[in-house]
Each structure stands twice: as C-alpha cells, then as structure tokens.
PQR file of N, CA, C, O and H, with PARSE charges and radii, in Angstrom:
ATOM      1  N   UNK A   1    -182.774-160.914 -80.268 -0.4000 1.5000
ATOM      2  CA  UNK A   1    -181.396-161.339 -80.268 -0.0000 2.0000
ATOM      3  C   UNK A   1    -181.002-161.711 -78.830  0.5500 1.7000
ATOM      4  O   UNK A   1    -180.958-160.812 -77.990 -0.5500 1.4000
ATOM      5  N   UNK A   2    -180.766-162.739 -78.555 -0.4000 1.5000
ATOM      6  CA  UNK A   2    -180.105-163.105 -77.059 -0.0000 2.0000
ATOM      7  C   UNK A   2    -178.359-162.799 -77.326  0.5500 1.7000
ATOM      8  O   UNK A   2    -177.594-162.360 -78.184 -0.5500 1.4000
ATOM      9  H   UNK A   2    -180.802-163.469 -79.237  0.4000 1.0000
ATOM     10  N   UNK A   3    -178.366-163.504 -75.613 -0.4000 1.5000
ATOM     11  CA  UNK A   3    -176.847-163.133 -75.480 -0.0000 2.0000
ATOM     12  C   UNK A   3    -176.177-164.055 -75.937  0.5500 1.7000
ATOM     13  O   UNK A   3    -174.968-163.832 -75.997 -0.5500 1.4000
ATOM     14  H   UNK A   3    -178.988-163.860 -74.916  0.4000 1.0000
ATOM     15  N   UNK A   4    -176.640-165.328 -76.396 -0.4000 1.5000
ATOM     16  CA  UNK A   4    -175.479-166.349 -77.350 -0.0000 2.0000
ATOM     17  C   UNK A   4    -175.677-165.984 -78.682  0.5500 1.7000
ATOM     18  O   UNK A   4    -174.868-166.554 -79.414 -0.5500 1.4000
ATOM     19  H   UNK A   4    -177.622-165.509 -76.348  0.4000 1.0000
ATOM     20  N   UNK A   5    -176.267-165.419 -79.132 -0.4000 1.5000
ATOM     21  CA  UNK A   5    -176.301-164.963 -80.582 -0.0000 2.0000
ATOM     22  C   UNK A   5    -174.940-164.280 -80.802  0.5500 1.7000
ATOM     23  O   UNK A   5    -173.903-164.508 -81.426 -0.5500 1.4000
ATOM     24  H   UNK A   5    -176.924-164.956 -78.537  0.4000 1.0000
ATOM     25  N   UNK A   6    -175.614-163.003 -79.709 -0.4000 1.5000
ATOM     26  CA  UNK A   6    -174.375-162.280 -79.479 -0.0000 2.0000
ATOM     27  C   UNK A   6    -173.062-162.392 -79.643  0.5500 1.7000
ATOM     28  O   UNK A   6    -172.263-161.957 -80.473 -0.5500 1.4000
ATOM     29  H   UNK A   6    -176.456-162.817 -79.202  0.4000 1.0000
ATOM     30  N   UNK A   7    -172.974-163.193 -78.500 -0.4000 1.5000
ATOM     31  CA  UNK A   7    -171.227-164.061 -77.770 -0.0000 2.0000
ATOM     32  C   UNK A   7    -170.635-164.763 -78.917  0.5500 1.7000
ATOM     33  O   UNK A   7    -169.428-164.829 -79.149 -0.5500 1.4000
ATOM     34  H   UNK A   7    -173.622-163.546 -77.825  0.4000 1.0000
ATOM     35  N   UNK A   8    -171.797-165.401 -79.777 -0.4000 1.5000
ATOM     36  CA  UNK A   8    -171.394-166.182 -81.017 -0.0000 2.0000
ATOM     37  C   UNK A   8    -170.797-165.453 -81.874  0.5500 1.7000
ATOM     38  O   UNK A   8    -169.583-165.575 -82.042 -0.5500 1.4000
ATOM     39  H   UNK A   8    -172.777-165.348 -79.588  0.4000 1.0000
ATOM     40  N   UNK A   9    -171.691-164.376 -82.722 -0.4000 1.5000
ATOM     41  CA  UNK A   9    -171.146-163.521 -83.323 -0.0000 2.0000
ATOM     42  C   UNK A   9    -170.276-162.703 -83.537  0.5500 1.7000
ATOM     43  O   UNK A   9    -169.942-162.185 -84.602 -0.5500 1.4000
ATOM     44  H   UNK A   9    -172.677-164.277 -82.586  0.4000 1.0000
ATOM     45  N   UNK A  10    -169.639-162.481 -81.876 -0.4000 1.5000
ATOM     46  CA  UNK A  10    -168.236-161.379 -81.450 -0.0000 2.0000
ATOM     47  C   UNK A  10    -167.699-162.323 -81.445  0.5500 1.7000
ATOM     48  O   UNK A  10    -166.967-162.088 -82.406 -0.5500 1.4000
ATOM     49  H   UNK A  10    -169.910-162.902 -81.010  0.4000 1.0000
ATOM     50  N   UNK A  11    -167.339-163.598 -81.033 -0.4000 1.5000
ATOM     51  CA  UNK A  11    -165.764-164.377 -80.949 -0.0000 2.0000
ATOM     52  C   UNK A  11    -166.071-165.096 -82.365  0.5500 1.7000
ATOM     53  O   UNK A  11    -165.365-166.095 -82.503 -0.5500 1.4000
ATOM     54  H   UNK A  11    -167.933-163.789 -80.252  0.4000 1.0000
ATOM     55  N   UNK A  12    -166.752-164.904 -83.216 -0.4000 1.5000
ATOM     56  CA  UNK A  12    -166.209-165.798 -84.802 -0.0000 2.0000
ATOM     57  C   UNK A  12    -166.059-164.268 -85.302  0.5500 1.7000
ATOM     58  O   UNK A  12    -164.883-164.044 -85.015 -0.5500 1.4000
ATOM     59  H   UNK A  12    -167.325-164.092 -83.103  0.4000 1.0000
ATOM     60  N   UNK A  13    -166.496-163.254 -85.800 -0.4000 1.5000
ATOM     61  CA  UNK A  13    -165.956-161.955 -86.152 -0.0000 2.0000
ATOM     62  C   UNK A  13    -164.445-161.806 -85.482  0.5500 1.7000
ATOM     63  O   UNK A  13    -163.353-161.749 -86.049 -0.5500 1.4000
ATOM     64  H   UNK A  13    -167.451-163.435 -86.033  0.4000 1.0000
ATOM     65  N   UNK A  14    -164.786-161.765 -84.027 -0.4000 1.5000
ATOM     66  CA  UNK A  14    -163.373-160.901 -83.782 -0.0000 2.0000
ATOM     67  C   UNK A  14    -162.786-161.974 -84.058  0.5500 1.7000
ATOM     68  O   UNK A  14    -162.623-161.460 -85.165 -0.5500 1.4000
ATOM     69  H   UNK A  14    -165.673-161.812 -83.567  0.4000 1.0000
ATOM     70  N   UNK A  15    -162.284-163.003 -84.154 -0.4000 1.5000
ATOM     71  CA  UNK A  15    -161.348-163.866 -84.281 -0.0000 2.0000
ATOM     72  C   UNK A  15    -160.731-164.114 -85.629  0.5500 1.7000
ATOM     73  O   UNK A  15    -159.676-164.712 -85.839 -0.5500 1.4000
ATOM     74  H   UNK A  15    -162.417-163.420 -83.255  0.4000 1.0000
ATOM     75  N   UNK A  16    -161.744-163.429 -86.743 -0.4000 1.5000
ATOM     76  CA  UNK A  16    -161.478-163.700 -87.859 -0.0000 2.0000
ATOM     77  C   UNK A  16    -160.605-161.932 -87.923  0.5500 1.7000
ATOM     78  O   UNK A  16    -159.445-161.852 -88.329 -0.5500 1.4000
ATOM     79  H   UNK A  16    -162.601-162.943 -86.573  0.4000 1.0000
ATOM     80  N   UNK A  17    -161.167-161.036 -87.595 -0.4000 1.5000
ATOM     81  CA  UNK A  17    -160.524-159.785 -87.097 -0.0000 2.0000
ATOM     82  C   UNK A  17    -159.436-159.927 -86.713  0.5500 1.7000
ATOM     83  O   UNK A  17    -158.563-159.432 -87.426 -0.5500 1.4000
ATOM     84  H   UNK A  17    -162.108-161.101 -87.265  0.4000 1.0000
ATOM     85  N   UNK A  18    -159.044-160.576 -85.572 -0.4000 1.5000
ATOM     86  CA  UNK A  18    -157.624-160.006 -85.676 -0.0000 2.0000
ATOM     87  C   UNK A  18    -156.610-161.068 -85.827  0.5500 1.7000
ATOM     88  O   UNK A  18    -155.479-161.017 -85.344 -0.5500 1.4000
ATOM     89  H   UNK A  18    -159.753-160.978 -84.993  0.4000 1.0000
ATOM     90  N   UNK A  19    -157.079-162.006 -86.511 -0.4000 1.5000
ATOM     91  CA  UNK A  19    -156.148-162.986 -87.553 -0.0000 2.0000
ATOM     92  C   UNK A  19    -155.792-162.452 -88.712  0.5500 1.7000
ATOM     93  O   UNK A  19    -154.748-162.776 -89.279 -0.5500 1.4000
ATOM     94  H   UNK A  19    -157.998-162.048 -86.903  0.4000 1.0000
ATOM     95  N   UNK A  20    -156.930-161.261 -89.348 -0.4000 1.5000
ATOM     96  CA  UNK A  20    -156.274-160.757 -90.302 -0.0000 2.0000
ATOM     97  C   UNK A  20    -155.510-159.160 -89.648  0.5500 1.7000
ATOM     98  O   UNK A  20    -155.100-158.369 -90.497 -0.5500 1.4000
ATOM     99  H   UNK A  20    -157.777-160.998 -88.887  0.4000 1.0000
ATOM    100  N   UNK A  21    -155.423-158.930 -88.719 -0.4000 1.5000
ATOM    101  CA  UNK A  21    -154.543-157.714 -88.306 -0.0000 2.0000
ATOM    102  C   UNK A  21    -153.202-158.509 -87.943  0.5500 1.7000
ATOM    103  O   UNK A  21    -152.114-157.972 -88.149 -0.5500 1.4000
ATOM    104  H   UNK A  21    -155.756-159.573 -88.030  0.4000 1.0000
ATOM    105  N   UNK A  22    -153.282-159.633 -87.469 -0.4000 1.5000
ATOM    106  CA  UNK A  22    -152.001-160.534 -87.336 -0.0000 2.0000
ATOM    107  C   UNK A  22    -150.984-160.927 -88.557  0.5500 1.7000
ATOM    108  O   UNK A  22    -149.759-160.998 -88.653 -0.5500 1.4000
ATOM    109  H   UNK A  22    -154.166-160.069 -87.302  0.4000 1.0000
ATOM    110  N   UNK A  23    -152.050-161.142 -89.415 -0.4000 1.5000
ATOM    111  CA  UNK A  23    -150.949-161.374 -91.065 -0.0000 2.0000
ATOM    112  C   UNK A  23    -150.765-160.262 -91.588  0.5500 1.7000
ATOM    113  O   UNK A  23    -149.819-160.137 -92.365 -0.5500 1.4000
ATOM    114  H   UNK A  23    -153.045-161.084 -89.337  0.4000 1.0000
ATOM    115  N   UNK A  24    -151.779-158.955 -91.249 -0.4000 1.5000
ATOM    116  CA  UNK A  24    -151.033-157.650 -92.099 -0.0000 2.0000
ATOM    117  C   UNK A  24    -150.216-157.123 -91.026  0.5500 1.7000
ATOM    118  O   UNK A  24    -150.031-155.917 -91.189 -0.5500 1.4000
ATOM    119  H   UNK A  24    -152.548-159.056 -90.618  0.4000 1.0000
ATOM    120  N   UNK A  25    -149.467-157.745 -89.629 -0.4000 1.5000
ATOM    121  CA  UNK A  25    -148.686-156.966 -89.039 -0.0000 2.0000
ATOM    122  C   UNK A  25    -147.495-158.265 -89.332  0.5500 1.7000
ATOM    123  O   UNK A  25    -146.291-158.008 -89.307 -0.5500 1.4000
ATOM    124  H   UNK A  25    -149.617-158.725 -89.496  0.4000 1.0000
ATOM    125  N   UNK A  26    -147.857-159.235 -89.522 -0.4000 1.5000
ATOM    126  CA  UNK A  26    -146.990-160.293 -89.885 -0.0000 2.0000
ATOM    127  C   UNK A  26    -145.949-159.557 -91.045  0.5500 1.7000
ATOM    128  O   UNK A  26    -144.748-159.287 -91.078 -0.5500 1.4000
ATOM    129  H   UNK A  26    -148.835-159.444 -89.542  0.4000 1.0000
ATOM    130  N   UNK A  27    -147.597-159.323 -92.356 -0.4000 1.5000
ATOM    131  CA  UNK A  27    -146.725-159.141 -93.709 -0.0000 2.0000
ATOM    132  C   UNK A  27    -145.256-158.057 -93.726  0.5500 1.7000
ATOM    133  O   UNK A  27    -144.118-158.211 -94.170 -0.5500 1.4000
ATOM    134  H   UNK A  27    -148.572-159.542 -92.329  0.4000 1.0000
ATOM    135  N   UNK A  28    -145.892-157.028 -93.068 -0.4000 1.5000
ATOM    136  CA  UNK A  28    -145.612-156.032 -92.949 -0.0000 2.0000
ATOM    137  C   UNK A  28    -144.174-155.797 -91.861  0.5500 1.7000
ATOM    138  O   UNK A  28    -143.525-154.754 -91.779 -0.5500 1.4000
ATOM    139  H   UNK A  28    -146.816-156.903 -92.708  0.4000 1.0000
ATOM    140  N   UNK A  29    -143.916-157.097 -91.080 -0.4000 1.5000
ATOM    141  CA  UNK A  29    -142.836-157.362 -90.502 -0.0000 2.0000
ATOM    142  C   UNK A  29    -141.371-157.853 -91.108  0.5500 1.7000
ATOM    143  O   UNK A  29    -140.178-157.588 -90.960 -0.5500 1.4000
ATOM    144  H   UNK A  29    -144.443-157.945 -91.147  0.4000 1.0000
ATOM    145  N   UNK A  30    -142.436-158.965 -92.087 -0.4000 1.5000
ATOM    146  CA  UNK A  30    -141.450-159.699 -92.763 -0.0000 2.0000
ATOM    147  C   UNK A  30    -141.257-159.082 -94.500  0.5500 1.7000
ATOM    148  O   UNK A  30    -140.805-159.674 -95.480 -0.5500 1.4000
ATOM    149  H   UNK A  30    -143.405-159.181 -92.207  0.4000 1.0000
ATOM    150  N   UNK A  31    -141.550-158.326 -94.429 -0.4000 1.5000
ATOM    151  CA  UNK A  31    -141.440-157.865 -96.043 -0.0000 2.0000
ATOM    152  C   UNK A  31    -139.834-156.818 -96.134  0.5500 1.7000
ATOM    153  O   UNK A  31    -139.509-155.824 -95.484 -0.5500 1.4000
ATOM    154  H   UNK A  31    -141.917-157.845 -93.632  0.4000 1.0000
ATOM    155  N   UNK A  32    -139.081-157.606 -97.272 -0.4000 1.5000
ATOM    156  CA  UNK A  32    -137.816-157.486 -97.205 -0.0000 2.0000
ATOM    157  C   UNK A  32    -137.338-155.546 -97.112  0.5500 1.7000
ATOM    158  O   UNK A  32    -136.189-155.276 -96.763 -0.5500 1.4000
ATOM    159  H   UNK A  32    -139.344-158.413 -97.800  0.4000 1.0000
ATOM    160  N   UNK A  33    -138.223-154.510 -97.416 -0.4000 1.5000
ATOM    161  CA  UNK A  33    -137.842-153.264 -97.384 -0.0000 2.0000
ATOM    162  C   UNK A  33    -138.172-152.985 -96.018  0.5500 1.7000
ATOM    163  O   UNK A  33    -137.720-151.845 -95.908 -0.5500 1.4000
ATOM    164  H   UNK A  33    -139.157-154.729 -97.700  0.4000 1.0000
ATOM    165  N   UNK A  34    -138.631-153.261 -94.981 -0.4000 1.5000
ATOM    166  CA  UNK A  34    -138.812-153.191 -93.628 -0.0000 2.0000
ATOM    167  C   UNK A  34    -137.532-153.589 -92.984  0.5500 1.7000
ATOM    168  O   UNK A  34    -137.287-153.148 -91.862 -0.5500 1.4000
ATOM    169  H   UNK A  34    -138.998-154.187 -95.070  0.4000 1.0000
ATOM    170  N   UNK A  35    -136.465-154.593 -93.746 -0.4000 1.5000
ATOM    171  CA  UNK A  35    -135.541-155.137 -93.117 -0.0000 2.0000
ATOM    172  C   UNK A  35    -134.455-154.178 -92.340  0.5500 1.7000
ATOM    173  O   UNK A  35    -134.072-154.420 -91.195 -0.5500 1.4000
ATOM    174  H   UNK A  35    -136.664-154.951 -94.658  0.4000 1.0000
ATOM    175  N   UNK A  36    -134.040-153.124 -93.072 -0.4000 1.5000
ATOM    176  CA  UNK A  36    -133.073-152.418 -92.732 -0.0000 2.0000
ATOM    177  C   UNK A  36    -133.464-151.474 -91.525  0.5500 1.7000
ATOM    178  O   UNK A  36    -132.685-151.457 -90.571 -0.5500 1.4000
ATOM    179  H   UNK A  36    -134.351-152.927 -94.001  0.4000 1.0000
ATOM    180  N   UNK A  37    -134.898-150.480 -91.466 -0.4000 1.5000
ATOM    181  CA  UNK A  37    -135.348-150.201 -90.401 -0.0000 2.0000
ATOM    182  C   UNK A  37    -135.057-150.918 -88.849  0.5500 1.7000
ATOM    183  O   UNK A  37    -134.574-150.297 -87.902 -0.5500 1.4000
ATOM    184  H   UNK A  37    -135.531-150.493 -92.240  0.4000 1.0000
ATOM    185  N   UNK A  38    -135.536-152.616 -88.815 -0.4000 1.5000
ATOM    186  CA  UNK A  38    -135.781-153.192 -88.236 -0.0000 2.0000
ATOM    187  C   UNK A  38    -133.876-153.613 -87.687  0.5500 1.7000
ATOM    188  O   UNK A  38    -133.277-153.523 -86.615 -0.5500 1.4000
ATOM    189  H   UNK A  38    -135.928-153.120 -89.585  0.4000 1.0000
ATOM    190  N   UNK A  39    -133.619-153.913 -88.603 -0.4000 1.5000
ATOM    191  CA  UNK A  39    -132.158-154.190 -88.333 -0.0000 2.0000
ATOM    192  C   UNK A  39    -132.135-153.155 -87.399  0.5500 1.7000
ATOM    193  O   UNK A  39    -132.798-153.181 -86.362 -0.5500 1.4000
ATOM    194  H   UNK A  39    -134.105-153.986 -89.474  0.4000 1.0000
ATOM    195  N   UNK A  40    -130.991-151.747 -87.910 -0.4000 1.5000
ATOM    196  CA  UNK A  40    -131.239-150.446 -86.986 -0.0000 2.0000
ATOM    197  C   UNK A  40    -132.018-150.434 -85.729  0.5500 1.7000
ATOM    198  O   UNK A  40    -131.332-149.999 -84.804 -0.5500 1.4000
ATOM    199  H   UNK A  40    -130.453-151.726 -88.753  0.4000 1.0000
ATOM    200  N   UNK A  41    -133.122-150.738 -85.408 -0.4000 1.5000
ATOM    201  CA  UNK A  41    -134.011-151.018 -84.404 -0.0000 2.0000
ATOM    202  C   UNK A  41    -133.276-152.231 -83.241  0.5500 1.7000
ATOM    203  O   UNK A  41    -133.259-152.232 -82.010 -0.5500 1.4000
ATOM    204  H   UNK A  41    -133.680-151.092 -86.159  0.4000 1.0000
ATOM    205  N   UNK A  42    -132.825-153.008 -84.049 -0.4000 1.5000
ATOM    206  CA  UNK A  42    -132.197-154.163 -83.309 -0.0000 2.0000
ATOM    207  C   UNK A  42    -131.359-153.738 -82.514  0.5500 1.7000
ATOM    208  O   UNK A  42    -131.245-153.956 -81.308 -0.5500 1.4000
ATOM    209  H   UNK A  42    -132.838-153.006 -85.049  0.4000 1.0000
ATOM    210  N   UNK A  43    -130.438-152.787 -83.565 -0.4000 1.5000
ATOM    211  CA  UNK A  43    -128.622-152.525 -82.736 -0.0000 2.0000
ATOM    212  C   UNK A  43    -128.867-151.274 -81.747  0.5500 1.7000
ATOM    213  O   UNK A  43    -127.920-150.642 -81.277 -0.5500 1.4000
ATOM    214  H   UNK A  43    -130.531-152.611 -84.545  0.4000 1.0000
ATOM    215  N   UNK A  44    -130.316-150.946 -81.449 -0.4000 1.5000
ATOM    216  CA  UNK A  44    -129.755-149.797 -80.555 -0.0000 2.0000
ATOM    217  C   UNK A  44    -129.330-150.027 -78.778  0.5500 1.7000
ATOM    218  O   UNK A  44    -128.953-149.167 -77.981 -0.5500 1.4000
ATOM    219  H   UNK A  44    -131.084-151.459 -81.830  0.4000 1.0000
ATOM    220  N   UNK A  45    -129.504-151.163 -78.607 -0.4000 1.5000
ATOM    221  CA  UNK A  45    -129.181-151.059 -77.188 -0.0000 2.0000
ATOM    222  C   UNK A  45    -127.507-151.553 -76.998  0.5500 1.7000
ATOM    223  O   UNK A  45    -126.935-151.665 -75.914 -0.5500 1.4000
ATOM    224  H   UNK A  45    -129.810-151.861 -79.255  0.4000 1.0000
ATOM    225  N   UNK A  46    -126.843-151.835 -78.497 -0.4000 1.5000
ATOM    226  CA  UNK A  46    -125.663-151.909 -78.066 -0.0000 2.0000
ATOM    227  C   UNK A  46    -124.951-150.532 -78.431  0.5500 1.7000
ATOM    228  O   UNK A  46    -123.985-150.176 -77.756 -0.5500 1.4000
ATOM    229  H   UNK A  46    -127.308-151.744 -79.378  0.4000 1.0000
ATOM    230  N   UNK A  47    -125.447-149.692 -79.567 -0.4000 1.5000
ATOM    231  CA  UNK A  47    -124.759-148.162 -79.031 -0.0000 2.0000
ATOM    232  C   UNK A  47    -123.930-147.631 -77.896  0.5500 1.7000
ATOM    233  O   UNK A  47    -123.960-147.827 -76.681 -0.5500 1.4000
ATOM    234  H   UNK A  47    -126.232-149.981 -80.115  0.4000 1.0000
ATOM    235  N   UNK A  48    -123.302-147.017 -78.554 -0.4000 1.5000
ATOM    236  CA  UNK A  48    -122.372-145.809 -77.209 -0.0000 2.0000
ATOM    237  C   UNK A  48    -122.456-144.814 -77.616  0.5500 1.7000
ATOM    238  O   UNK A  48    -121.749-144.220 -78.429 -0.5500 1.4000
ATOM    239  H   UNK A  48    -123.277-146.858 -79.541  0.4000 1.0000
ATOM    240  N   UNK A  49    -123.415-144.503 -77.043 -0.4000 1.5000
ATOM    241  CA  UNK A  49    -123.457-142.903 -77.393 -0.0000 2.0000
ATOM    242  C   UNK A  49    -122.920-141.656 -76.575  0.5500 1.7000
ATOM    243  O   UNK A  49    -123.055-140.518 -77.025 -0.5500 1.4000
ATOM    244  H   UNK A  49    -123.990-144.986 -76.383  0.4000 1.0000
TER
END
C-alpha cells in the first residue's frame, strides 16, 4: 500500500464522512421539534436577569 493509496482513500472516505455528519447535524437543526429549544437559545443574550 503506498502513500497515494492512502491519501486517496482518507479524503474520498472522510469526505463522504463528514457530509453525512453535516446533514445529520443539518437534519437535526432544522427539524421543527428542535425549534423551540433553539428559539430559547436565541433570546438569551437579550435577558435581564
């Protein structure tokens, strides 16, 4: 096994890797029961606490 086998094999894996960690952090962003969390998350720096 050389080192372009290698190099080949880690950037088409990882790339396919974390394209799919990108759409399950995507899904998981945009999926409507996450909304209200996220809202909440939004408004905290205008608080007075």
């Amino acid at each position: 096994m050389t080192y372009e086998n290698i190099s080949h094999f880690a950037q088409t894996w990882g790339l396919i890797y974390f394209m799919a960690i990108f759409a399950c952090v995507l899904i998981y962003a945009l999926r409507p029961k996450s909304r209200a969390k996220f809202d909440d998350a939004a408004r905290i720096p205008f608080r007075e606490d």
